[in-house]
C-alpha positions, 0 to 999 in steps of 0.5 A: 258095455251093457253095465248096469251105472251100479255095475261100472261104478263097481268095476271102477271101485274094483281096478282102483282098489286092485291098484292099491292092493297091488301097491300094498303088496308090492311094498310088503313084498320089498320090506320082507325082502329087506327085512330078509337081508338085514336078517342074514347081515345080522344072524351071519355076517355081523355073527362071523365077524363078531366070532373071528374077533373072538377066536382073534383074541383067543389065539393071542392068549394061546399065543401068550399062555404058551410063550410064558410057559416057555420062560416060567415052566409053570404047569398052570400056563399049560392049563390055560392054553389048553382052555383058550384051546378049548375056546376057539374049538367052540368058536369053531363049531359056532362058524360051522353052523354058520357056515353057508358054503363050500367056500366057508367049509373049506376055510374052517376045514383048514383052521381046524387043521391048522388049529390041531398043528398048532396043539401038536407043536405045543404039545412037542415043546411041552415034552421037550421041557420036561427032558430039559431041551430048552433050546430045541422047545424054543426053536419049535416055537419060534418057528412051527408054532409061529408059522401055525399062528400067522396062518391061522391069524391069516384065515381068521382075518380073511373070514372078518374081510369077507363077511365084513365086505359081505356086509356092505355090499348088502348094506348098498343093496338094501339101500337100493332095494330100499330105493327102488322100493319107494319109487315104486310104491309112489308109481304105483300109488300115483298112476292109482291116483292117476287112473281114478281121476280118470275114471271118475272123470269118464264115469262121471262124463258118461253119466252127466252127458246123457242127464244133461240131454235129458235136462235139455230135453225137458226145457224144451218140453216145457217150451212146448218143442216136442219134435226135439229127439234123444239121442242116447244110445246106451243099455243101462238104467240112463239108457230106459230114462232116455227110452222112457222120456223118448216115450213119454215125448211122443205121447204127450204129442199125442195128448197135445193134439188130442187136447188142441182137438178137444171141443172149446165149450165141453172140454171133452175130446174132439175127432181125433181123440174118438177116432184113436179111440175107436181104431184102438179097440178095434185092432184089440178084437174087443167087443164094444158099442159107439153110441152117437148122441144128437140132439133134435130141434136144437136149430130152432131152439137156438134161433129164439133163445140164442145161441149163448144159451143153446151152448148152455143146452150142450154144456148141460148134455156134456154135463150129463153124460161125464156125470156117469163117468163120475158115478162109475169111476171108469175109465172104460167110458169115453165120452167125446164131442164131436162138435155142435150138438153131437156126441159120442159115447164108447164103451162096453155094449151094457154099459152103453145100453145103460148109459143111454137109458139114463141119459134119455131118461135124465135129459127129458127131465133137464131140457124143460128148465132151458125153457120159459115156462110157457113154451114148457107147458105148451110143449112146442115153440114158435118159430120160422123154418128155414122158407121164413114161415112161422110153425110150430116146432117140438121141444128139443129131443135126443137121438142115440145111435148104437152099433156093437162091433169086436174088429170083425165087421169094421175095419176102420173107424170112418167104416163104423162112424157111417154105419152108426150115422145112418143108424142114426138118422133113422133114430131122429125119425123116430118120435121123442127122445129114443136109443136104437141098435142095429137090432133094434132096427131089425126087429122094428123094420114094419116101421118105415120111414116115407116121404109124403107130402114133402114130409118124413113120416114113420108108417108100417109097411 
């Protein structure tokens, strides 16, 4: 996935929190369903049972208020039968309304009927007694109004039966709601549980492998291995790491070389780094000039003062030159040695002119102090050319080549470098310490260098 670590971490956080939500819901979801059944057994069935009871217990005192009025005439026993009458027509009403069905209709359809054959059957006993037929009123009773009881005695014990088995049956489904309710909030926490140890597992691994090679990569770095490659192939913030450390490797190669290439006496950079430096700017089209600082007589000065102290004389050249750096503070100035007592400076075209003003300048002033005080004065040394003839040689001088290019003339570094060597060459012909351009040259081309006597000499044309 192209996900930022941030990214999987929260799409991670969000499935395992989904989970829970998931398990929450579920749990609310069954206890509102139990909470719904336990609600009906209480409001309906517990009700309806309760109620049956009651009008149970309200016929029986119909039932008794009637046959002692039978015996003892008594009009107060009529009163009180038409009040437990009253009674269970308001029991009635109560099962009505909670009353669920066609099933339930019907049966109180018929306690109702059953209810009002009854009333009538008394009614009938209450107007035999009063015309004195008391054998007559107790046959109805004995047999009507005693087959109305047992009826409706029948109905109220089949409504109890009934809403009493309603009653455990949703009492088992409960517990089996409750049940199923239970295992399946633990499965769902469980494989909650389970699925983020397992995704904390895989973001962890996926997170930890890459920065294990990372680590790996870097020990090897620090044992100087810089061909080891990183193999991450992935597109979030571990995988620019890899990207970036990968980078990282490959230019500190380069600095590697670069610094193995450097000059062991000046420090400064060597072939490899000059010629980087020049095809750089060369491929970026910008205008700069390569300056070649060489210095004149130094074979002869090294051969009488040593070659320990000739080193001094390049240190103090090296010296120079990083001295304008400094002053600048510019990493637009490349300073390298090409080896021996040659340099090279890069830089832009006036602030190499510049550069190399100074340094001719400032050298002519610093060459005197590597010297005894009397060859100074005398301005030449004594020594032997390379026949073995002893002859006079000039104190050390400086020459400095420069060629000014953007790309459009030079297409290597090597094209460039013999361009500047020749110039060069004809800046050592010149006398004392000098810089030339190719222009320079140009508009002084009626000096000419010419063999004579077996001698190269500056002569106008």
């Amino acid at each position: 996935m192209n996900l930022s670590i941030g990214r999987k971490l929260l799409l991670g956080y969000l499935c395992m929190a989904l989970l829970t939500v998931l398990s929450c819901v579920y749990a609310v979801v069954s206890l509102q369903k139990l909470n719904l059944v336990a609600k009906d057994i209480t409001k309906q069935n517990f009700a309806t049972v309760e109620i049956a009871k009651s009008m149970m217990d309200t016929l029986l005192a119909q039932e008794n208020a009637e046959k002692k009025y039978l015996i003892l005439k008594d009009p107060s026993l009529e009163q009180i039968y038409w009040l437990r009458s009253s009674e269970f027509e308001s029991s009635l009403e109560s099962l009505r309304k909670l009353s669920t069905g066609r099933n339930d209709d019907q049966i109180l359809a018929n306690l109702t009927l059953l209810a009002n054959r009854y009333s009538n059957f008394f009614n009938r006993e209450i107007s035999l007694i009063k015309v004195k037929r008391f054998k007559e009123a107790m046959a109805v009773s004995d047999s009507d109004s005693k087959v109305a009881i047992e009826q409706i005695a029948m109905q109220l014990k089949d409504i109890q039966r009934y809403h009493e088995n309603a009653i455990s049956y949703k009492m088992s489904v409960i517990s089996d709601q409750s049940s199923n309710a239970a295992l399946m909030t633990l499965g769902i926490g469980l494989l909650s549980l389970v699925f983020g140890i397992t995704l904390a597992l895989l973001i962890t691994s996926h997170i930890s492998k890459p920065l294990q090679q990372l680590q790996k990569a870097t020990g090897l770095i620090a044992e100087g291995k810089l061909d080891h490659q990183i193999e991450v192939d992935r597109y979030d913030e571990i995988g620019e790491l890899a990207k970036s450390f990968s980078y990282m490797t490959k230019r500190l190669k380069i600095l590697e070389e670069i610094n193995l290439d450097a000059s062991p006496l000046t420090g400064l950079p060597g072939n490899m780094a000059i010629e980087i430096r020049i095809k750089h700017l060369l491929e970026k089209r910008e205008m700069f000039s390569l300056c070649q600082v060489d210095l004149d007589n130094f074979k002869p000065f090294a051969d009488k003062y040593g070659y320990a102290w000739g080193s001094e004389v390049i240190k103090e050249v090296a010296d120079i030159l990083c001295g304008y750096i400094n002053e600048r503070a510019s990493d637009d100035i490349f300073i390298g040695h090409i080896g021996g007592d040659d340099f090279v400076i890069i830089a832009d075209p006036i602030q190499a002119k510049g550069i190399c003003h100074n340094f001719v300048a400032d050298f002519e002033k610093r060459i005197l102090n590597f010297y005894d005080p009397y060859d100074a004065k005398s301005g030449y040394i004594m020594g032997k050319d390379r026949r073995g003839l002893v002859q006079k040689f000039p104190l050390i001088t400086v020459s400095v080549a420069i060629v000014t290019d953007n790309g459009s003339r030079f297409k290597s570094p090597l094209d460039m470098a013999m361009t500047v060597a020749e110039l060069k060459e004809y800046a050592k012909l010149l006398p004392g310490s000098n810089y030339v351009t190719e222009n320079d040259m140009e508009n002084y081309n009626i000096l000419r260098p010419v063999q004579e006597n077996g001698n190269l000499e500056l002569k106008c044309c």
